[in-house]
C-alpha positions, 0 to 999 in steps of 0.5 A: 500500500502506499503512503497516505496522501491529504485530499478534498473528496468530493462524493456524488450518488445518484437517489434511487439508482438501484429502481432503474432498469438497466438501460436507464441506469447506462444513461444515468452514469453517463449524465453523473459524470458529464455533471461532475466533469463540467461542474469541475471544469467551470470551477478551474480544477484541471482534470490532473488534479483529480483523481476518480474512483467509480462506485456504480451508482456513484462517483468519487473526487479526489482533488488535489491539496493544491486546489482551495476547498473554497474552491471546491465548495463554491462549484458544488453549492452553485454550479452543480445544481445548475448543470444538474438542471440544464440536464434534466430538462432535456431528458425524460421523467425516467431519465431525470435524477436527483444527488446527494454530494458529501464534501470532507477531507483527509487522508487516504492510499491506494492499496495494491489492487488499486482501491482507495482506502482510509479511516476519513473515506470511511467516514465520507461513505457513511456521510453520504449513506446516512438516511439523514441526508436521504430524507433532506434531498427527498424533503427539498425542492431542489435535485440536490443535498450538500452535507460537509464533515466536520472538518471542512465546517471547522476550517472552510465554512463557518469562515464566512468565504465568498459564496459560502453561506455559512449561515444556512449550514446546520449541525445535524448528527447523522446515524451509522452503523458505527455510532453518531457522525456530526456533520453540517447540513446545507440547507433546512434540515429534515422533519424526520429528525436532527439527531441520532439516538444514542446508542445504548438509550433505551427507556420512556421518554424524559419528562418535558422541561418546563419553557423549553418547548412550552409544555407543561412539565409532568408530575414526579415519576411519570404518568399514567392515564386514570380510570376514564383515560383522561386523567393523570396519576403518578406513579412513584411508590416511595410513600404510602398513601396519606389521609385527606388534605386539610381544608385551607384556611379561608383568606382575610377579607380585605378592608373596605376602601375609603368610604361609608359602605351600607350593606343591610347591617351598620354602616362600615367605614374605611380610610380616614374620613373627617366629614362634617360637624359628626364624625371623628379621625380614623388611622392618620395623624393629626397636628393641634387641637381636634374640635369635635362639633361646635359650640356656641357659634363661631369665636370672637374675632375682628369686627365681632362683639364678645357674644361672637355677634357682628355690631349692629352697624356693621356690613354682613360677613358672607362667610360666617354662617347664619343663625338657622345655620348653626346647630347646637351641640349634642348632647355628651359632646366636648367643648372648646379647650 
């Protein structure tokens, strides 16, 4: 075997290859490699700077260290997809098909029969035979699913060169027979499901955690359905059952708001009222003498005889109350200090 050598590898594979008959499948390979060779062609990779290995129903690239990977990625994100669609529209609907593409990188050798072999085309081959990547090219509009390693992601694409859409790359785990790959995905990624299950995992499903996916989170331990099959019950068993729950205590009736409130008993007051000659000062605070009700009439002051009457010449106050107005004190109530 000799020596490893660094490459780009650039997989194709034809989608539902094996469902042609043999005529259609002679057809199919001639298009695979006529796309290939001109989509290569357009981007600027020499036919010497690449090395092709025939798969049947698909083809490998593998391209010389030399040529950029952005290179590379930019011809198979643009000009594939449209030589790809110059084709079919000439041929028939038997004739027509559809790609998955696979671009990683790493090391491989040619061992003495002449294959191609390695740990990273491995890795490639699974890439590209993942039913992940399947059910993205069924889902799409478009005739073709790009997926990229992780290490064509880690030091071409999320680097945001020119023609590389960094941002419609996904991260998705792509099932193999030898455990989970990551990998990224150009373009939305399938309904079918984003990762693969661990392996090893078995058992029922978590339990939701709460404002992660708007569910509301179950009861400790599980549930189950009740007796009508509506219902819910746990189904921890770490305690025996418990007598009937005491009843709540009933809340405290809130206060009254400021007011006189009638409801069919007495009157019942709330805040801190001062209304008129009869009623007193409820909560507050209160600064000098308090006079509850009047006595006597309105005290001596300017203008005014002793006895609190206006002399017999003078002009009548507006502001001081009448006789008829004034009412006597009632009966038990204080006077002035």
């Amino acid at each position: 075997m000799n020596d490893p050598v660094n490459r780009t590898m650039l997989l194709v594979d034809i989608e539902k290859f094996s469902d042609r008959d043999d005529v259609e499948q002679a057809f199919l390979r001639r298009m695979l490699y006529d796309v290939v060779d001109r989509t290569m062609e357009r981007a600027g990779i020499d036919e010497t700077l690449r090395l092709r290995a025939d798969q049947g129903d698909s083809v490998m690239e593998f391209i010389d260290p030399n040529v950029p990977v952005p290179q590379v990625l930019r011809s198979v994100i643009s000009e594939l997809p449209a030589q790809l669609k110059a084709v079919n529209r000439m041929a028939s609907r038997g004739a027509q098909m559809r790609l998955r593409t696979v671009v990683a990188s790493g090391f491989i050798a040619l061992d003495e029969r002449g294959i191609w072999v390695g740990g990273d085309l491995n890795h490639a081959c699974r890439l590209l035979d993942a039913d992940l990547l399947r059910a993205a090219l069924r889902e799409r509009p478009g005739d073709v699913a790009l997926c990229v390693s992780q290490s064509v992601w880690t030091g071409i694409v999320r680097h945001h060169h020119l023609g590389i859409p960094a941002e419609e790359f996904h991260e998705v785990t792509l099932a193999s027979k030898n455990g989970p790959l990551p990998a990224w995905l150009l373009g939305p990624v399938p309904a079918s499901g984003q990762a693969a299950p661990s392996l090893g995992a078995a058992g029922p499903a978590p339990t939701p955690v709460p404002d992660a996916s708007g569910e509301r989170p179950g009861p400790a331990g599980g549930t189950e359905a009740g007796p009508s099959g509506g219902g819910s019950a746990s189904t921890s068993t770490s305690a025996p059952a418990a007598g009937p729950a005491p009843a709540a205590a009933p809340a405290p009736a809130a206060p009254p708001p400021a007011g006189i409130h009638f409801t069919g008993g007495a009157p019942a007051f709330g805040g801190s009222l001062v209304m008129g000659n009869q009623h007193g000062v409820s909560g507050g605070r209160v600064d000098g003498d308090v006079v509850m009700g009047s006595v006597g009439g309105p005290p001596p002051g300017p203008g005014r005889t002793p006895d609190g009457h206006p002399p017999a010449d003078a002009t009548p106050d507006q502001d001081a109350p009448s006789p008829d107005d004034r009412q006597p004190p009632a009966t038990g109530e204080a006077g002035p200090r």
